[in-house]
N, C-alpha and C positions, 0 to 999 in steps of 0.2 A: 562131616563132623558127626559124633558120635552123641547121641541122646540124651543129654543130658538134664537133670531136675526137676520130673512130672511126675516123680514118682504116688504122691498125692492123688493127682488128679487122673493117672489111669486106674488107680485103685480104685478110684470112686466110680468113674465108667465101668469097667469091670462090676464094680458091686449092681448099677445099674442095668447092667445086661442080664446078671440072675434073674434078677426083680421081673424080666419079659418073660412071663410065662402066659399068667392067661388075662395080660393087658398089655398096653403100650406106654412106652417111656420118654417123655419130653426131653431133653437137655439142650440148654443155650451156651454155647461157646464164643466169649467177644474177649474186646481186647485189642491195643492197639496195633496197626498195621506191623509186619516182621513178627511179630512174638510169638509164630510157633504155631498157632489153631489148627489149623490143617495138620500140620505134620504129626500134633496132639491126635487129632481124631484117627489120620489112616492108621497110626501107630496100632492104635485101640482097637479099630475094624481089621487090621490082619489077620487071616485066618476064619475070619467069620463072613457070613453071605453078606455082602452089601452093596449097595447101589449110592456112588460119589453125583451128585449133579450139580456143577458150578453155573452160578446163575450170573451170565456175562451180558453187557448192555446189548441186548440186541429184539427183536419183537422176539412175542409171546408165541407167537406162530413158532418162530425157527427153532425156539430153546425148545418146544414140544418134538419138535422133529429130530432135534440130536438127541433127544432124551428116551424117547419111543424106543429109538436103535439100543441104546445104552440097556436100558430092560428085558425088549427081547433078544441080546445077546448074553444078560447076565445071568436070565430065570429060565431061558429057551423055552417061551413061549409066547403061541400066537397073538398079535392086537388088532381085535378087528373092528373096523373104523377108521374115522379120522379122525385123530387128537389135537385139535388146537387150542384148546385150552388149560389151562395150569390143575383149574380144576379139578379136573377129568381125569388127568394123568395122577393126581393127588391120590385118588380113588382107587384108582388102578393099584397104587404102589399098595393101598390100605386093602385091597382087596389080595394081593397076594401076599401079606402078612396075615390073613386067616386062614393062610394054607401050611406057612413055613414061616420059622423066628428069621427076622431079619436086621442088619441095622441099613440106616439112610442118613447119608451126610448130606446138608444143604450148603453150598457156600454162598458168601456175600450176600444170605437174607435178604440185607435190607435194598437191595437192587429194584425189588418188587415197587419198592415208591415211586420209581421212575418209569420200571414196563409197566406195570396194572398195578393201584395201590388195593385191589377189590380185592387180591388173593390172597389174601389177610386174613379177612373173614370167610372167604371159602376156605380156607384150611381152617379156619377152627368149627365150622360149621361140621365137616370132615372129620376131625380130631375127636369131639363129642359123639359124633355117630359110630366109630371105627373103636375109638380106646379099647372099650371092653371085649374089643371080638377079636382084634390084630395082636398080632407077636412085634412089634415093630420097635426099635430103638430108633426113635428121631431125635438128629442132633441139627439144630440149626448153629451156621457160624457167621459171623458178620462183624468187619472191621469200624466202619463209625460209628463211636460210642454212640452218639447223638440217636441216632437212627434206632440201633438197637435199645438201646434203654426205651426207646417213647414205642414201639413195636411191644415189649415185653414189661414193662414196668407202669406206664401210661395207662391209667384205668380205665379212660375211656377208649381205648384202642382193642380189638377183637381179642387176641391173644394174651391181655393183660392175664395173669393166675393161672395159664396154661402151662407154662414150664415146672417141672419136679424139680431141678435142677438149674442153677445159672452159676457159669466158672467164666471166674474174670481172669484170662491169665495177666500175670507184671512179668517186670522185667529178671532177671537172673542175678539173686542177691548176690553180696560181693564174696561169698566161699563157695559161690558156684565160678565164677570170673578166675579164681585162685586155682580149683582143681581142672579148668581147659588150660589156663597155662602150665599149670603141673606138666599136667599129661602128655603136653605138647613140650616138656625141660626149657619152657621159656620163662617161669615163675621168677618175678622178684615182686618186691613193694612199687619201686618205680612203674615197672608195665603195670602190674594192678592197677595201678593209682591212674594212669593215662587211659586205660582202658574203659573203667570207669567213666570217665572224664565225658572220653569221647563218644559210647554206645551204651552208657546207661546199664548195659548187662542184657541189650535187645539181641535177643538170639542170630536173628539173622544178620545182623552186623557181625557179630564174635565168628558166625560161618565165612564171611566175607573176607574177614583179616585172619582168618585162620587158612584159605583158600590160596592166600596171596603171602603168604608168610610173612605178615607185618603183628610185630607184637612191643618194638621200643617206641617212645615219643617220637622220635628222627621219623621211624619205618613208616607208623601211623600217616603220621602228619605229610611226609612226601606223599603219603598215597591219597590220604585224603583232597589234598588241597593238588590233583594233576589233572590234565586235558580230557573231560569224559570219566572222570572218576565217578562209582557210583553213589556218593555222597553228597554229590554238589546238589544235583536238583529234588534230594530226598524229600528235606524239609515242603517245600512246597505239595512235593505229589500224595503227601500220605493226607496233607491239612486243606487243603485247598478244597475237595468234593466235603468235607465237612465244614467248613466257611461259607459257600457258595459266592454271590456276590458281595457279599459286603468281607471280603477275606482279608480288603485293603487296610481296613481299620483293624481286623483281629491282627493282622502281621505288624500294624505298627505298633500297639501296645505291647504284643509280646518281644520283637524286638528292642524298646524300651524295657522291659522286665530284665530282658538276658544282660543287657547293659547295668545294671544295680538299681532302678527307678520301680521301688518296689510298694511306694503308695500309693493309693489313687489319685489324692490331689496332685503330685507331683506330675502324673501322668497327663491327667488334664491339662495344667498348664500349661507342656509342652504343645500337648494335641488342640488345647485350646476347643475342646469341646467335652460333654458329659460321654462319659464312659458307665456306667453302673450298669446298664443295662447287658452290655457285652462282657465287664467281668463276670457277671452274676453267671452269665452263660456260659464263659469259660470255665467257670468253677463246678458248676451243677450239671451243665447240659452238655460239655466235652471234656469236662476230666483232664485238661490239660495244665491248668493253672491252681495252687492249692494255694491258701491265705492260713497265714499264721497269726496266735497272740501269742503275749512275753507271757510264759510259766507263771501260774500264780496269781492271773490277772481274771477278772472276774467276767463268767461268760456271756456280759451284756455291754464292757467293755469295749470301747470303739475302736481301738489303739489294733491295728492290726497290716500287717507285711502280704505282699502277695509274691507268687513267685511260681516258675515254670517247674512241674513234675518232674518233667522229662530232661535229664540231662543232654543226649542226643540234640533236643528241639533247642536247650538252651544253647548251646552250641550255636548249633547251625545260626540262630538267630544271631549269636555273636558274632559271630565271624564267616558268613557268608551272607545272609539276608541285608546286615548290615554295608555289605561292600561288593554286592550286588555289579556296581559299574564295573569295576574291577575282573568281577567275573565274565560279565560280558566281552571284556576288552582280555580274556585271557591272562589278565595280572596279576598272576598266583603270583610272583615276587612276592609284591607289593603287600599281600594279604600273610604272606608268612614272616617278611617284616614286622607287621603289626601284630601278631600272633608270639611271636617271638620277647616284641619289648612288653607283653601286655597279658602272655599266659601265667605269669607267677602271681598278677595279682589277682585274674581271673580264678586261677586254682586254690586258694583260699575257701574259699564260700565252699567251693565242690570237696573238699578234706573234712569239713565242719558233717557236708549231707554227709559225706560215707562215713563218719565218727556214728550219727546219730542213726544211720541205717543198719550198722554193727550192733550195736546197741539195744536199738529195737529189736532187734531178730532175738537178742540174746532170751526174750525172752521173761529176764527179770525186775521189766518197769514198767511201769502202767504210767507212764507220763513219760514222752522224752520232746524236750525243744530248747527253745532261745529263750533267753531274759532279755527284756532291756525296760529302763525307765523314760518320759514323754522325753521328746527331743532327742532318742534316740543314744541317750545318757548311757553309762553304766551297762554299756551291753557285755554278753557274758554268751559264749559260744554253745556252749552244752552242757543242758540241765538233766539229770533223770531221779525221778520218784521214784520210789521203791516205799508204796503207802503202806502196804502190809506188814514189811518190816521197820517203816519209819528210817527210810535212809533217803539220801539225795547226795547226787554226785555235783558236783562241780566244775568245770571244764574249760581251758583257755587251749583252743587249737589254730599252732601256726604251720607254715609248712617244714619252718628251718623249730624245731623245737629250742634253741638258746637265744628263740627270740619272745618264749616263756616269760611273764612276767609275773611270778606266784603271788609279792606283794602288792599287785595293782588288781590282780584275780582277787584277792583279796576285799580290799577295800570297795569294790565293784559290785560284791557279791553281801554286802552287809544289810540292806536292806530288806532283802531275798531271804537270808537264812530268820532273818526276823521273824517273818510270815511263818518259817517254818522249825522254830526254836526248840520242838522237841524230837526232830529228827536226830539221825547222825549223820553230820556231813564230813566229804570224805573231798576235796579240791584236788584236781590232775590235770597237769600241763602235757599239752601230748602234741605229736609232730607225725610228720609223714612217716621216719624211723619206726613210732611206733604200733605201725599198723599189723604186723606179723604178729606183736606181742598181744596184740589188746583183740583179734582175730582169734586165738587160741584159747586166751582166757575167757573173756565175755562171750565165745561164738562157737567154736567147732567142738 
């Protein structure tokens, strides 16, 4: 697959790299598992001197010993000693960035918590002595948010204020999802919309099914839901070293989430224990789960919805975590049965996000979300401000658009435009249909 949507983000390495003349340059690259990091960085290091060290579980001895090799076959020069520690080798690389510009790619950082968490503050100890003297582009990358944020963000942690530099890569908005089917003459709204659905716009998913030439809902879905497909045990392996041991309770809440149980009390009740402590984490400390209020509503307001980021995750949580036995017992049937009588009404909510992710992107609203009144009254699909100009949109999204109800939009929305009586509002009923259209005008 072809390179698709960093164009941003090498700009910014590249400008980074000038900047290595007579110091050295931090960059942090995180972001969740699939979404490109690596592929981000070597792209960026092509053509220039660098040194790649993936930091895989293993002792602090061994990764010195493949990494020694790695140097003096990349600088062709001698090391004399014995390197065992992370340290040392740290040094080394900073000592030959005062000879010649370099860059150095670090993978899966946060690995270090599990071999030596001490190498932390030996590299910034390092970092401060070397900056001024070294040519060096260091880019550290590391998959769990978790980890990476409390390594780099956490004030009490060595390296807090030490990055120039932090790129969070997301997922591949939906007119990036539009020009690989392009490109590929498999574009319609339908595959959009399924695509979507299914990979959230995570790159390495879009390689997968571009690999395998599945691009309809049929194609997807037989490949998703087959013997050894590589979807099934996704969800778990990306979430799971970020959970640790208590991953039983974060799978169950989120699995409730992906099912419509989008309050906390609701959650509780089923779980029959307090949860706050583990949303709070999912929202803050893994960036998985985001909470919403209804438009309008005042920012100390209790009244608020939670719900999974990730469409991929939600997914999975819907229809595999959830039926799990099934998997076990190989009863894809059974699971695409259920998939079957239950993805029209699951696809709803997912037309609303890609309405309100269009929309976003476009650019011209500084507010876009849900309305609704207590008890979950009067909800209203997609609201966007536009404060500057005093406009607000209005929005009822179904998937079949003539099941549009402008004068129930209507009456739904009266309290709402109250609040906001000297805008212009502008009410639109919109449908899966008109995704091409409202892509073109609000987007590309």
């Amino acid at each position: 697959m072809k390179f698709y949507a960093r164009e941003r983000e090498l700009e910014l390495l590249e400008k980074q790299y000038t900047q290595v003349k007579d110091k050295s340059i931090m960059t942090v690259i995180t972001g969740r598992r699939r979404i490109g990091k690596t592929s981000l960085s070597k792209l960026y290091a092509k053509n220039k001197k660098t040194l790649y060290l993936f930091i895989s579980k293993k002792d602090e001895v061994l990764l010195c010993e493949e990494f020694i090799e790695r140097i003096k076959a990349e600088f062709n020069i001698p090391v004399i000693g014995d390197i065992r520690k992370f340290r040392d080798l740290f040094k080394l690389i900073m000592e030959i960035g005062k000879k010649e510009k370099i860059v150095v790619i670090i993978d899966e950082f946060q690995e270090f918590f599990q071999i030596n968490e001490s190498v932390y503050s030996e590299i910034q100890n390092l970092w401060d002595e070397y900056k001024n003297q070294a040519k060096v582009h260091l880019i550290f990358i590391g998959s769990i948010y978790s980890l990476m944020h409390k390594i780099f963000k956490n004030s009490k942690e060595p390296l807090f204020g030490r990055a120039d530099r932090i790129l969070y890569l997301k997922a591949f908005p939906p007119k990036v999802i539009k020009e690989i089917l392009s490109d590929n003459k498999k574009y319609s709204v339908n595959n959009l919309f399924v695509n979507y659905l299914l990979t959230g716009g995570v790159p390495r998913y879009q390689e997968i099914l571009l690999d395998n030439e599945k691009y309809s809902e049929e194609e997807i879905l037989d490949f998703y839901f087959e013997v050894d497909s590589p979807f099934i045990e996704e969800g778990r392996t990306i979430l799971i070293e970020e959970f640790g041991k208590e991953y039983g309770t974060y799978f169950s809440i989120l699995e409730l989430m992906s099912d419509g149980r989008t309050s906390r009390s609701e959650i509780e009740s089923i779980l029959e224990k307090d949860i706050g402590g583990y949303l709070e984490k999912l929202v803050t400390d893994y960036d998985i789960v985001g909470k919403i209020k209804p438009i309008g509503s005042k920012p100390t307001g209790r009244i608020q919805k939670y719900y999974i980021k990730d469409n991929f995750l939600k997914f999975w949580f819907r229809f595999v975590y959830k039926y799990r036995s099934a998997i076990e017992n190989n009863n894809y049937l059974y699971i695409r049965k259920n998939i079957e009588e239950n993805l029209r009404t699951y696809s709803g909510p997912i037309l609303e996000r890609l309405y309100h992710e269009i929309y976003r992107n476009s650019g011209n609203y500084n507010e876009i979300g849900n309305y609704w009144e207590k008890g979950n009254q009067n909800e209203i699909d997609l609201v966007c401000i536009d404060e500057m100009n005093k406009r607000m949109i209005i929005g009822e999204i179904k998937m079949n658009k003539d099941k549009v109800n402008m004068k129930k939009l209507n009456e739904k929305s009266k309290k709402l435009i109250k609040k906001y009586k000297e805008y212009e509002i502008e009410e639109v009923g919109l449908g899966l249909q008109d995704l091409d259209e409202v892509l073109e005008e609000k987007y590309l």
